[in-house]
Biotite code that builds the C-alpha atoms (Angstrom):
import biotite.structure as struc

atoms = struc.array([
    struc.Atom([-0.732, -50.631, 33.786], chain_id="A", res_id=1, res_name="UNK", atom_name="CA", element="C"),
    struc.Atom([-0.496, -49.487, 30.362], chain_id="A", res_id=2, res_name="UNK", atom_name="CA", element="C"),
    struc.Atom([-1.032, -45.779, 31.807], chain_id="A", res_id=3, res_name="UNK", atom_name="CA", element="C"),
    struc.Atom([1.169, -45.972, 34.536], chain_id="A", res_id=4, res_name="UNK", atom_name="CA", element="C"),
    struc.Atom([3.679, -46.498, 31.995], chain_id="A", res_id=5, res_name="UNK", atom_name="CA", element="C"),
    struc.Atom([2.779, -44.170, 29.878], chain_id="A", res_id=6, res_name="UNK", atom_name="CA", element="C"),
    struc.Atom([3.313, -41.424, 32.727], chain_id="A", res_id=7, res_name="UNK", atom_name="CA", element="C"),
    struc.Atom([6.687, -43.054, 33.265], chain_id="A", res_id=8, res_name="UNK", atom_name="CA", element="C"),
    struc.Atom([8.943, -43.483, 30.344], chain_id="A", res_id=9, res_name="UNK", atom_name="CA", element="C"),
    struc.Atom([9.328, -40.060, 29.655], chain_id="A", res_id=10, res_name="UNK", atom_name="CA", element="C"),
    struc.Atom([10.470, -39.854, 33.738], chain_id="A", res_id=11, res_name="UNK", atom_name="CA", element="C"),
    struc.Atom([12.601, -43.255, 32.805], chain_id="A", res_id=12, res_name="UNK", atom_name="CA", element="C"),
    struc.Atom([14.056, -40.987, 29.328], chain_id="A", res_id=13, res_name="UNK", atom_name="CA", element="C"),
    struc.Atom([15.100, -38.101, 31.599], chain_id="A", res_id=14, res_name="UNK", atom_name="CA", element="C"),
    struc.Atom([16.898, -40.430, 34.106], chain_id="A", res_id=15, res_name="UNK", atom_name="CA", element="C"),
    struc.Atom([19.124, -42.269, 31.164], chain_id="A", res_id=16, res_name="UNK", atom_name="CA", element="C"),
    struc.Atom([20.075, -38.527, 29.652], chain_id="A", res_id=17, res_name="UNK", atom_name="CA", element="C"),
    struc.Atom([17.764, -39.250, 26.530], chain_id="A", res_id=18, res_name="UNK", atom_name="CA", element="C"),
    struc.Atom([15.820, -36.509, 25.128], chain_id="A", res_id=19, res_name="UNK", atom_name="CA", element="C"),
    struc.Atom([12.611, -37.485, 22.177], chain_id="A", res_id=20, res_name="UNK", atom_name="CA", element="C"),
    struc.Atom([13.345, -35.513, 19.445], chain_id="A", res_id=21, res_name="UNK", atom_name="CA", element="C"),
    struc.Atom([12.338, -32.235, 18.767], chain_id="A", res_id=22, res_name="UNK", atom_name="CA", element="C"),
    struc.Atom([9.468, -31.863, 16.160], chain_id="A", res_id=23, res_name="UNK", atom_name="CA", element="C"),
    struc.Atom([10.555, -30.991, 12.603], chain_id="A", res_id=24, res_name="UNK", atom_name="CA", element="C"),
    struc.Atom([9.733, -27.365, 12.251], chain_id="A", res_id=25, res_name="UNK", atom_name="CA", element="C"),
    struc.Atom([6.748, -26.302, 9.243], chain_id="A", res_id=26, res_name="UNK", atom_name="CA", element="C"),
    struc.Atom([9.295, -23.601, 7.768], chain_id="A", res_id=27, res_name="UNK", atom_name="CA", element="C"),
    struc.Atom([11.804, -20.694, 8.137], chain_id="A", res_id=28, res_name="UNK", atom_name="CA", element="C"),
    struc.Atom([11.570, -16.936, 8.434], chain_id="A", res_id=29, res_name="UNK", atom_name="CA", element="C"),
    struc.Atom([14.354, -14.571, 7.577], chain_id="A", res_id=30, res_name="UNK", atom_name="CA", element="C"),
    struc.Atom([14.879, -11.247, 6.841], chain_id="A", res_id=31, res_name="UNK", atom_name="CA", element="C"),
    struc.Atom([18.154, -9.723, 5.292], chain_id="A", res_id=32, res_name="UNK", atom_name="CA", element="C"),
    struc.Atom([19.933, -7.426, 2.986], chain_id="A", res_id=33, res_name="UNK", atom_name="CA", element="C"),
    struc.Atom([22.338, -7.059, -0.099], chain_id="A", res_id=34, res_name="UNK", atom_name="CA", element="C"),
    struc.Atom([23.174, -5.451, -3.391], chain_id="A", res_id=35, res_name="UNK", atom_name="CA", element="C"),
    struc.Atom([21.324, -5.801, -6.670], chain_id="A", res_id=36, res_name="UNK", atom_name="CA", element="C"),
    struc.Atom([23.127, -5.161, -9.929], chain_id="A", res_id=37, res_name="UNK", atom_name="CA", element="C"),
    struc.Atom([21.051, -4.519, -13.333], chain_id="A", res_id=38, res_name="UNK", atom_name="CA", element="C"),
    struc.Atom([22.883, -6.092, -16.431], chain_id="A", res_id=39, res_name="UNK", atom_name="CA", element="C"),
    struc.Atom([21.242, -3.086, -19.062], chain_id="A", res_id=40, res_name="UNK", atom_name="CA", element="C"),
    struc.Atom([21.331, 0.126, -19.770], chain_id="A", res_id=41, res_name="UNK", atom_name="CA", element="C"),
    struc.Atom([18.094, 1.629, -18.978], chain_id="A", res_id=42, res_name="UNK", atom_name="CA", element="C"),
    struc.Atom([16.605, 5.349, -19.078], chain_id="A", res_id=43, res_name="UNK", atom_name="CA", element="C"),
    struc.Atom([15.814, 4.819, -14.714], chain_id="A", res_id=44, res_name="UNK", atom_name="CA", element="C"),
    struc.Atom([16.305, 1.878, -12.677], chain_id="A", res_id=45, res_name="UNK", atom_name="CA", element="C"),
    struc.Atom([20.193, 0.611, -14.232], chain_id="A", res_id=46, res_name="UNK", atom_name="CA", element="C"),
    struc.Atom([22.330, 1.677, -11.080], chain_id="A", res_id=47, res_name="UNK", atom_name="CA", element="C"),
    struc.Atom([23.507, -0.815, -8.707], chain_id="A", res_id=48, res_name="UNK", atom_name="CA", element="C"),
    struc.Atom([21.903, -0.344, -5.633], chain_id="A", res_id=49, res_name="UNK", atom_name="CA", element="C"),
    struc.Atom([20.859, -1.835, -1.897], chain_id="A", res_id=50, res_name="UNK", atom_name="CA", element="C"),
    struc.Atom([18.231, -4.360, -1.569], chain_id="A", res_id=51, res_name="UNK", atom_name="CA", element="C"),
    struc.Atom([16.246, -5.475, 1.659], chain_id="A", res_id=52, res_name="UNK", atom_name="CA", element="C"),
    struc.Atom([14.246, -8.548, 1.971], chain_id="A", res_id=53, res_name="UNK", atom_name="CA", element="C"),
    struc.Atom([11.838, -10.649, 4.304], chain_id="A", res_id=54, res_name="UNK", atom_name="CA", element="C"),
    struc.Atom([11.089, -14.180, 3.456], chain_id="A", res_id=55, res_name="UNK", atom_name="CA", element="C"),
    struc.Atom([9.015, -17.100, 4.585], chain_id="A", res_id=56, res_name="UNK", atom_name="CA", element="C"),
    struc.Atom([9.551, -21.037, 3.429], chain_id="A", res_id=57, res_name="UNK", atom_name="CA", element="C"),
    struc.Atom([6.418, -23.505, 4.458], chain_id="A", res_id=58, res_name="UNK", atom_name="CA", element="C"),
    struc.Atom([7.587, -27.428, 3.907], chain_id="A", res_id=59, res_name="UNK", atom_name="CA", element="C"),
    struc.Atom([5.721, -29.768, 1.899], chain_id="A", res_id=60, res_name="UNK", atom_name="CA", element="C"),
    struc.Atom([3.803, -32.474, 3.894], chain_id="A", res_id=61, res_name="UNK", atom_name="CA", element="C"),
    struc.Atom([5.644, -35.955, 2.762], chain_id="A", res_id=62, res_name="UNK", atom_name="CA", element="C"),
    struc.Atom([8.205, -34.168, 0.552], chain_id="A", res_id=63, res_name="UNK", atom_name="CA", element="C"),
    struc.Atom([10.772, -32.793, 3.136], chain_id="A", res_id=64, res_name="UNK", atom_name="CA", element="C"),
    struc.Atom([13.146, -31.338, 0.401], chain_id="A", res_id=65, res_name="UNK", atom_name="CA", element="C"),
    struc.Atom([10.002, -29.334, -0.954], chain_id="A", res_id=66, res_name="UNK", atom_name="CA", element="C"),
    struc.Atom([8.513, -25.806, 0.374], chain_id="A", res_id=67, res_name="UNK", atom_name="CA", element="C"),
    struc.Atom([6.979, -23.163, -1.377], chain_id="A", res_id=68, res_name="UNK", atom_name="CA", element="C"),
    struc.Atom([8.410, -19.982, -0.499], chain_id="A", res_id=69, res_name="UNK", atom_name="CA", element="C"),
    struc.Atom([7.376, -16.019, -0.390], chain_id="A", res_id=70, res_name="UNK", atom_name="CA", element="C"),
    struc.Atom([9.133, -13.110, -0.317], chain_id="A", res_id=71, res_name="UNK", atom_name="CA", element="C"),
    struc.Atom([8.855, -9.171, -0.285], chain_id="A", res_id=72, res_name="UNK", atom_name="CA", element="C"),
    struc.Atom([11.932, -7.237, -1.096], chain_id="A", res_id=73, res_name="UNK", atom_name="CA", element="C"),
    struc.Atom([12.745, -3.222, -1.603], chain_id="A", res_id=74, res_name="UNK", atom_name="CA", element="C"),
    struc.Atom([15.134, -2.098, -3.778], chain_id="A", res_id=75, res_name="UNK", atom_name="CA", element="C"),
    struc.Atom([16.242, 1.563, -3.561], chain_id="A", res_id=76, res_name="UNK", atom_name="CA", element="C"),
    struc.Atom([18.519, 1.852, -7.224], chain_id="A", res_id=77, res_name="UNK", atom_name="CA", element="C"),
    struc.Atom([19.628, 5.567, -7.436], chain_id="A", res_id=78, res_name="UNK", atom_name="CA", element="C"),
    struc.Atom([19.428, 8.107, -4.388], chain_id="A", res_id=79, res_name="UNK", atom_name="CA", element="C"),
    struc.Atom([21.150, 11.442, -5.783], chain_id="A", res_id=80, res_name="UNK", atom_name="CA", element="C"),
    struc.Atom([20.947, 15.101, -4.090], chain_id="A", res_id=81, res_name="UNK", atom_name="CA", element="C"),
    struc.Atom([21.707, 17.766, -5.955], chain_id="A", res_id=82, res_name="UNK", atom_name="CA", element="C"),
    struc.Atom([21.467, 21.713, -4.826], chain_id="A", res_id=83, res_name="UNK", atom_name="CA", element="C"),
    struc.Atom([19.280, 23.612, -7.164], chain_id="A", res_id=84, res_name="UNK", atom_name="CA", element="C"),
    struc.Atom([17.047, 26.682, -7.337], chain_id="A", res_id=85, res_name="UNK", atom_name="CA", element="C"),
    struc.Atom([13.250, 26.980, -7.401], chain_id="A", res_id=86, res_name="UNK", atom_name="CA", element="C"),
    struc.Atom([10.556, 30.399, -7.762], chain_id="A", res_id=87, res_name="UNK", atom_name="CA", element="C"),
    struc.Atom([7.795, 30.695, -6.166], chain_id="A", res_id=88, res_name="UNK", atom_name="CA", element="C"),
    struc.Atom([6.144, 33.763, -7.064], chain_id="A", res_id=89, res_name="UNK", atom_name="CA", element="C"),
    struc.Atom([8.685, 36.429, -6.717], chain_id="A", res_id=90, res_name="UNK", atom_name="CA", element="C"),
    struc.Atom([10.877, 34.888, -4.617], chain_id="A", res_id=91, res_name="UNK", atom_name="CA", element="C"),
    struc.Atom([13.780, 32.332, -5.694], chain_id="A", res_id=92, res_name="UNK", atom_name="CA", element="C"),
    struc.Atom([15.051, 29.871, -2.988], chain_id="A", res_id=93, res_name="UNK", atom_name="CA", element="C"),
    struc.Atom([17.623, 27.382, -3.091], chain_id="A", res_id=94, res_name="UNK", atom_name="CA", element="C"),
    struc.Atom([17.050, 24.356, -2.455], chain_id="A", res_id=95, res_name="UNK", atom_name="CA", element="C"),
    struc.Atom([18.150, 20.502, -1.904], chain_id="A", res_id=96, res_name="UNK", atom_name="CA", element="C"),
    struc.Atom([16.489, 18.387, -4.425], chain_id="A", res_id=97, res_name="UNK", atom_name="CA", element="C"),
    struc.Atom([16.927, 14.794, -3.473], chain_id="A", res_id=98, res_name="UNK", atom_name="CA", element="C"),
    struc.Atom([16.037, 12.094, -6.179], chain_id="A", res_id=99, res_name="UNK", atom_name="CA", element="C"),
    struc.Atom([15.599, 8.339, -5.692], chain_id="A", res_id=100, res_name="UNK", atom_name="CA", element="C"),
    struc.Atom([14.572, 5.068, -7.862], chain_id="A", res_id=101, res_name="UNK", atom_name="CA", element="C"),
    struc.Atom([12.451, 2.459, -6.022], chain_id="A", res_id=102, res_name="UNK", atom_name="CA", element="C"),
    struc.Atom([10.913, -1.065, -6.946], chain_id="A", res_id=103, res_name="UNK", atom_name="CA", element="C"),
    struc.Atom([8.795, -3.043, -4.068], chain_id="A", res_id=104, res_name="UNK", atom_name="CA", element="C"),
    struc.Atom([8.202, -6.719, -5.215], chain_id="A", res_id=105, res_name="UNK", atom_name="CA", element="C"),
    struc.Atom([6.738, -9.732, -4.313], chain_id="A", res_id=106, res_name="UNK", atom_name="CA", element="C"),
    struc.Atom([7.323, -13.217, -5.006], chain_id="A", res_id=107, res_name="UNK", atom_name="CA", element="C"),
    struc.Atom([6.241, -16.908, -4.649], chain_id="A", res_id=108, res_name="UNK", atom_name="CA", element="C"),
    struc.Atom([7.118, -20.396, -5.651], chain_id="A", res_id=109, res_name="UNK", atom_name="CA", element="C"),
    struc.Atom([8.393, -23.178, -4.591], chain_id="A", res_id=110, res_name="UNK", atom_name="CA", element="C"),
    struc.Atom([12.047, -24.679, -4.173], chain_id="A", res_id=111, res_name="UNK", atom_name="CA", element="C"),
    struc.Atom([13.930, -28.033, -3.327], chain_id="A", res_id=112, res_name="UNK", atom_name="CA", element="C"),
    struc.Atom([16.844, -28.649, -0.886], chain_id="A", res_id=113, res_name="UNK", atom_name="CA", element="C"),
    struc.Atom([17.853, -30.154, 2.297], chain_id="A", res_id=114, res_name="UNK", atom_name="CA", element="C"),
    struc.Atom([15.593, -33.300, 3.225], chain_id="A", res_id=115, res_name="UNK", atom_name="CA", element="C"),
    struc.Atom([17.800, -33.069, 6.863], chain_id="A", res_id=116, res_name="UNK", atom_name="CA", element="C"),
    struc.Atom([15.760, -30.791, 9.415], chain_id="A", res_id=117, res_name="UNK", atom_name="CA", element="C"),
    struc.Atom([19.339, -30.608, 11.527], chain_id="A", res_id=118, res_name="UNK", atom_name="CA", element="C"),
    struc.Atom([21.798, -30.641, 9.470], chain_id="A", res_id=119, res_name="UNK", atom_name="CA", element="C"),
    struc.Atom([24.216, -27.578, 10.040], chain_id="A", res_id=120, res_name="UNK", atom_name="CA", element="C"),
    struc.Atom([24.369, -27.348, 5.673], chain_id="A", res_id=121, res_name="UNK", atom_name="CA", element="C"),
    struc.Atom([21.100, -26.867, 3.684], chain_id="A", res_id=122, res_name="UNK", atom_name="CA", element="C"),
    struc.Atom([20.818, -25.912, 0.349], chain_id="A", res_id=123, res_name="UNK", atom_name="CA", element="C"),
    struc.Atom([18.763, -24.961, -2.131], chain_id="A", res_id=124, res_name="UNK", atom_name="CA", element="C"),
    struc.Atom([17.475, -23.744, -5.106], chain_id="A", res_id=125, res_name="UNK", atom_name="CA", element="C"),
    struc.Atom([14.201, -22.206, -6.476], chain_id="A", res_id=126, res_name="UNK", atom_name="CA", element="C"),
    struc.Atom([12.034, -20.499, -8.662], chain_id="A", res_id=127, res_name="UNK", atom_name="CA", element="C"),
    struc.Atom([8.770, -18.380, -8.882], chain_id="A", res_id=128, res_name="UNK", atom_name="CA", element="C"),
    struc.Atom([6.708, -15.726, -10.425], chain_id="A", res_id=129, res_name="UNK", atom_name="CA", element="C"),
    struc.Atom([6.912, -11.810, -8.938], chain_id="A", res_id=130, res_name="UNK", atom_name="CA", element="C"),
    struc.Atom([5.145, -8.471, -9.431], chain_id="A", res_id=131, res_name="UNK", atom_name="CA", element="C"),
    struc.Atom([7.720, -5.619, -9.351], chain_id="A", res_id=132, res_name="UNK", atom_name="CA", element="C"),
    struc.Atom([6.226, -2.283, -8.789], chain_id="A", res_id=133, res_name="UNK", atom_name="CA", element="C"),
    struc.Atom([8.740, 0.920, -10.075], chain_id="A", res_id=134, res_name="UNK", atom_name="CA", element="C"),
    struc.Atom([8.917, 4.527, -8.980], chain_id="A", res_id=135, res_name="UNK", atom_name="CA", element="C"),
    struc.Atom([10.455, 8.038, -9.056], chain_id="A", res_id=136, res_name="UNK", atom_name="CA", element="C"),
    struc.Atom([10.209, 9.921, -5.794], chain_id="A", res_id=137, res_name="UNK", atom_name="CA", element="C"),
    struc.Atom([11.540, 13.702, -6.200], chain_id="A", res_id=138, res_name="UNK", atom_name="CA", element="C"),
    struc.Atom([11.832, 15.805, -2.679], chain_id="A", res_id=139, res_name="UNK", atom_name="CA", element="C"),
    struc.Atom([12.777, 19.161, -2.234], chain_id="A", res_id=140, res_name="UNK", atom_name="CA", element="C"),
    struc.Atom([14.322, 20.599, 0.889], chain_id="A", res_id=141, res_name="UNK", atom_name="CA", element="C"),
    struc.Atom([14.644, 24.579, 1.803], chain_id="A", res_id=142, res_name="UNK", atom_name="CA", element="C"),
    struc.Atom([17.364, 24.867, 4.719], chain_id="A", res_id=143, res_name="UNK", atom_name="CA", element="C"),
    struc.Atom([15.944, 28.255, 5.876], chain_id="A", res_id=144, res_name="UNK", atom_name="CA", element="C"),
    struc.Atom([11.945, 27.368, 5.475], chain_id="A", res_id=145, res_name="UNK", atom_name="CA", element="C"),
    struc.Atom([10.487, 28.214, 8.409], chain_id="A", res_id=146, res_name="UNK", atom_name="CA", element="C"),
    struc.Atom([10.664, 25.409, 11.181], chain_id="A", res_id=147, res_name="UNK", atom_name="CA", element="C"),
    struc.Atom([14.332, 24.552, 10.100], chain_id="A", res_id=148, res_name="UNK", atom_name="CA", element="C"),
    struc.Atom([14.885, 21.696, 7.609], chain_id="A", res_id=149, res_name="UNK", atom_name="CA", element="C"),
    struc.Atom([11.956, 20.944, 5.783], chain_id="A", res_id=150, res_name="UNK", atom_name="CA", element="C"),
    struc.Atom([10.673, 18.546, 3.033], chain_id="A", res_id=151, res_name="UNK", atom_name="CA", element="C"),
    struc.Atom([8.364, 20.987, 1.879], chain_id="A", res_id=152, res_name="UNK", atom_name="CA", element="C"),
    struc.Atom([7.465, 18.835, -1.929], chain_id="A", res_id=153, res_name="UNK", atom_name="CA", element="C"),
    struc.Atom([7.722, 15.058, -2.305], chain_id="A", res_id=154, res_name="UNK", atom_name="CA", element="C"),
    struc.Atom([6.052, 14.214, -5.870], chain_id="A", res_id=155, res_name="UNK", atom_name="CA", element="C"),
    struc.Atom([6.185, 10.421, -7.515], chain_id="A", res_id=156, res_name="UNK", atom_name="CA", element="C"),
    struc.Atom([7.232, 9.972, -11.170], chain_id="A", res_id=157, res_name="UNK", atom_name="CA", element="C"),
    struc.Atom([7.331, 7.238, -13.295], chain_id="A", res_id=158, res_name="UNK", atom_name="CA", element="C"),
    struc.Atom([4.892, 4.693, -11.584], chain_id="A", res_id=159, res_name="UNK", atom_name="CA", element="C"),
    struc.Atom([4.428, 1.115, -13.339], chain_id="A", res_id=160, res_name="UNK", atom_name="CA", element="C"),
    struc.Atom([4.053, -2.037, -12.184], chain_id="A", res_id=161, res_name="UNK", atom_name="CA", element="C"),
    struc.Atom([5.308, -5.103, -13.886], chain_id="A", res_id=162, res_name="UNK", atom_name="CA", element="C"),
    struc.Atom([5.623, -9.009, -13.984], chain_id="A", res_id=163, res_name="UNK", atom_name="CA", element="C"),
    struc.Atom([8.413, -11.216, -14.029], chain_id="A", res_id=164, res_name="UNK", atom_name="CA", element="C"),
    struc.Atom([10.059, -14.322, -12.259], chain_id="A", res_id=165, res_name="UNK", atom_name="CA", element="C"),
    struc.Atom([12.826, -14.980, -9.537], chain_id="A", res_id=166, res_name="UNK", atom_name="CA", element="C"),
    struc.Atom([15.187, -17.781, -9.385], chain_id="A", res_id=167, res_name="UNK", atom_name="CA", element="C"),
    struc.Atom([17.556, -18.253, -5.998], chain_id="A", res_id=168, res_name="UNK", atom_name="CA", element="C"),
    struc.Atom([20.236, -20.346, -5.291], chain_id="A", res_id=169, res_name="UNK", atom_name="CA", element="C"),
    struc.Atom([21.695, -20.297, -1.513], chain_id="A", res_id=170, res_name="UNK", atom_name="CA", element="C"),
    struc.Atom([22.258, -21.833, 1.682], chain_id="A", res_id=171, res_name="UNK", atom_name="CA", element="C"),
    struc.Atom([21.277, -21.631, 5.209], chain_id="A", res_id=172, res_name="UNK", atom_name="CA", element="C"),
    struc.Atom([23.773, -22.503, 7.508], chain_id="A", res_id=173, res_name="UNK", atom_name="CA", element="C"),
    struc.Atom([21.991, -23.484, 11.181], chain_id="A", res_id=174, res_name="UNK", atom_name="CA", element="C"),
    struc.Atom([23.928, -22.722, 13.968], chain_id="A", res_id=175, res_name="UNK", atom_name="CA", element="C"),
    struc.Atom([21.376, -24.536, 16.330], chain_id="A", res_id=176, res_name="UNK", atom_name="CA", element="C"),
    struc.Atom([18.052, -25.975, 15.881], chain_id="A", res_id=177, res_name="UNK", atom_name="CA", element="C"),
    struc.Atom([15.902, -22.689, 15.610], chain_id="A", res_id=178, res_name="UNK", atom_name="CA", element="C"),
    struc.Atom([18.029, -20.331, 14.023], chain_id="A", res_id=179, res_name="UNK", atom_name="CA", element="C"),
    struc.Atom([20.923, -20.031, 11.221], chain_id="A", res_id=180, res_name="UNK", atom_name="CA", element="C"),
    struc.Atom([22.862, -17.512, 8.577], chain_id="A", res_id=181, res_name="UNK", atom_name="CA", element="C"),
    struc.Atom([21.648, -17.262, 4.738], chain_id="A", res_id=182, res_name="UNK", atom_name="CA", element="C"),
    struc.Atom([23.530, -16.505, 1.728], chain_id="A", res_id=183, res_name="UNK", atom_name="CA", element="C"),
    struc.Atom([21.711, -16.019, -1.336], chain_id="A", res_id=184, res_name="UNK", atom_name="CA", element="C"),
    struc.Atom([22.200, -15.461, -4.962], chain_id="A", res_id=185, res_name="UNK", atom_name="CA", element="C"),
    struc.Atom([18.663, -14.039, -6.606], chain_id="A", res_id=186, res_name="UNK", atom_name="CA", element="C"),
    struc.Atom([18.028, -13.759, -10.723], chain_id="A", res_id=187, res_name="UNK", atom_name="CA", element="C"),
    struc.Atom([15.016, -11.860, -11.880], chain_id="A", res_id=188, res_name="UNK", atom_name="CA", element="C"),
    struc.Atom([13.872, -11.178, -14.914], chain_id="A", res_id=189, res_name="UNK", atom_name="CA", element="C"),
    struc.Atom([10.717, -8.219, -15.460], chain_id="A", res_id=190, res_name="UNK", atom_name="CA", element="C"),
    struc.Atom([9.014, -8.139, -18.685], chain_id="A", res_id=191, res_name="UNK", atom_name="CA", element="C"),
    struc.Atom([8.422, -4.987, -20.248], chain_id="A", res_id=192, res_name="UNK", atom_name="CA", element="C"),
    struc.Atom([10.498, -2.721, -18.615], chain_id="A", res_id=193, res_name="UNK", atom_name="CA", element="C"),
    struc.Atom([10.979, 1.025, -20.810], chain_id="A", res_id=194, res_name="UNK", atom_name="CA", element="C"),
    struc.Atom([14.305, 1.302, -22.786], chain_id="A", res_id=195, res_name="UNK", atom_name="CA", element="C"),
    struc.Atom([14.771, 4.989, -24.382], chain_id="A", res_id=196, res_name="UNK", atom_name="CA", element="C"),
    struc.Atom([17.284, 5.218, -26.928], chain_id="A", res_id=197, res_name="UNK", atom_name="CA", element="C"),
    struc.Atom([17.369, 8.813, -28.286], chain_id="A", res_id=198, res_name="UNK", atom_name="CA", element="C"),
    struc.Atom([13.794, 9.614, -28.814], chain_id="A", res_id=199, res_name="UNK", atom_name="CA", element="C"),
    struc.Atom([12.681, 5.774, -29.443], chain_id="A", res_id=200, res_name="UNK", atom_name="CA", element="C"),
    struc.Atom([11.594, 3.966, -26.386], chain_id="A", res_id=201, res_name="UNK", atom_name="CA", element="C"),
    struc.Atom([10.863, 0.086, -26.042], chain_id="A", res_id=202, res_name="UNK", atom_name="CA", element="C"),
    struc.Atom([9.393, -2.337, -23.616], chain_id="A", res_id=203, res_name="UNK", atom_name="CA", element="C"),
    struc.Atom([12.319, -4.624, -23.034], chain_id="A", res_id=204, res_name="UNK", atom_name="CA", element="C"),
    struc.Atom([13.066, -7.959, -20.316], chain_id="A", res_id=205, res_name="UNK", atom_name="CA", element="C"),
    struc.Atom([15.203, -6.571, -17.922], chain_id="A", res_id=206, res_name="UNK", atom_name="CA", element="C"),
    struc.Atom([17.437, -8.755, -15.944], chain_id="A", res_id=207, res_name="UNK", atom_name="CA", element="C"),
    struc.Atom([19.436, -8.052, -12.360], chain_id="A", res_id=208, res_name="UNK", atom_name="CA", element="C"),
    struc.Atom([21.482, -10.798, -10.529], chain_id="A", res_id=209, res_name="UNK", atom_name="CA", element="C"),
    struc.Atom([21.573, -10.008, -6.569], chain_id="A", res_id=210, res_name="UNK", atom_name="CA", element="C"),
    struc.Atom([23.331, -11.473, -3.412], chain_id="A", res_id=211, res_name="UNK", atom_name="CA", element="C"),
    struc.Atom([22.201, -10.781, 0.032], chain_id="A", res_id=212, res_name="UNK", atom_name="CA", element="C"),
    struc.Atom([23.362, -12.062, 3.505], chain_id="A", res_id=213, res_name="UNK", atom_name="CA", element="C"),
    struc.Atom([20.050, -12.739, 6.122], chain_id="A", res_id=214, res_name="UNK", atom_name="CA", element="C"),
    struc.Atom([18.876, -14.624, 9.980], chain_id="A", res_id=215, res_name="UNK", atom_name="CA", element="C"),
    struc.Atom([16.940, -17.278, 9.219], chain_id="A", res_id=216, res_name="UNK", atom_name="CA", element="C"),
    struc.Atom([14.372, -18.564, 12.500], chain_id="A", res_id=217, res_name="UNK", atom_name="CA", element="C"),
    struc.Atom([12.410, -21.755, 12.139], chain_id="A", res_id=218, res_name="UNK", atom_name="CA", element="C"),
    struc.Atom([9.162, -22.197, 13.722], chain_id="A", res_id=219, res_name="UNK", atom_name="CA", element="C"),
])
């Protein structure tokens, strides 16, 4: 008997128009993009630029306002072209020397927020530690090399890696149960980032506040 009903109240839940609830999802995924803005005055790496981002939140069992949270994010700072001349033996060609600062970073730690799994409003806030990893890229284009337009010289400057720490503070607004919109506001702080003043350098904190707009899927 006990069976028999077992096989029927979800047949009996149906008939009335009432659903079980859905499980609580383990976490969210989003990607997204935004700006970054540095607040010094640095020899590279000081230019406001655009910043892309993936991210992953996985809940705490027993604490539902808890998850620890990862992210990896590109930042592209400075992308100049400039037209210039090189030699190369006895020939001088002119060429389109394009210039960019880079940083690829990583971070995890953990944040709290919304305890509600449906609610259309979930904030939060967080913190955690990050490895930032800075670069230079130089390429140099020749309009009439053979074959058309052609990187013909791509050479990396400038290549460090430091450590710092993230903070966020945002909001996912859910749409419907699996997916929503994010809006976030990021602070990070590197340690030991070179500041040349003349011909003294130091290694300095550097700090840059960000904002970026994402899709956020739970699963």
């Amino acid at each position: 008997m006990r069976t028999l009903r077992a096989l029927l109240a979800p047949l009996l839940l149906v008939a009335l128009g009432v659903t079980p609830c859905a499980a609580a999802p383990l976490g969210q995924f989003g990607v997204g993009g935004g700006a970054v803005w540095p607040q010094q005055e640095f020899a590279s790496y000081s230019d406001p630029g655009p910043f892309f981002l993936v991210r992953a939140d996985i809940r705490i069992p027993d604490f539902p306002a808890g998850a620890g949270w990862f992210d990896l994010n590109y930042t592209q700072f400075m992308c100049e072209e400039i037209d210039t001349e090189i030699e190369l033996g006895e020939y001088t060609f002119d060429v389109v020397q394009r210039t960019t600062q880079n940083c690829l970073a990583a971070h995890a730690g953990l944040q709290i927020g919304s305890s509600s799994q449906h609610a259309f409003f979930r904030p939060r806030v967080g913190a955690g530690l990050g490895v930032y990893h800075f670069w230079t890229a130089i390429e140099l284009r020749q309009d009439d090399w053979p074959g058309g337009d052609e990187e013909f010289l791509r050479e990396t400057l400038d290549s460090h890696t430091k450590l710092g720490w993230r903070g966020i503070a945002g909001a996912d607004f859910y749409f419907a149960h699996s997916w929503g919109i994010s809006a976030d506001f990021v602070y990070d702080e590197v340690w030991g980032l070179e500041r040349v003043e003349g011909d003294a350098s130091t290694d300095e904190t550097a700090t840059f506040y960000g904002f970026y707009l994402g899709v956020v899927i739970a699963y």
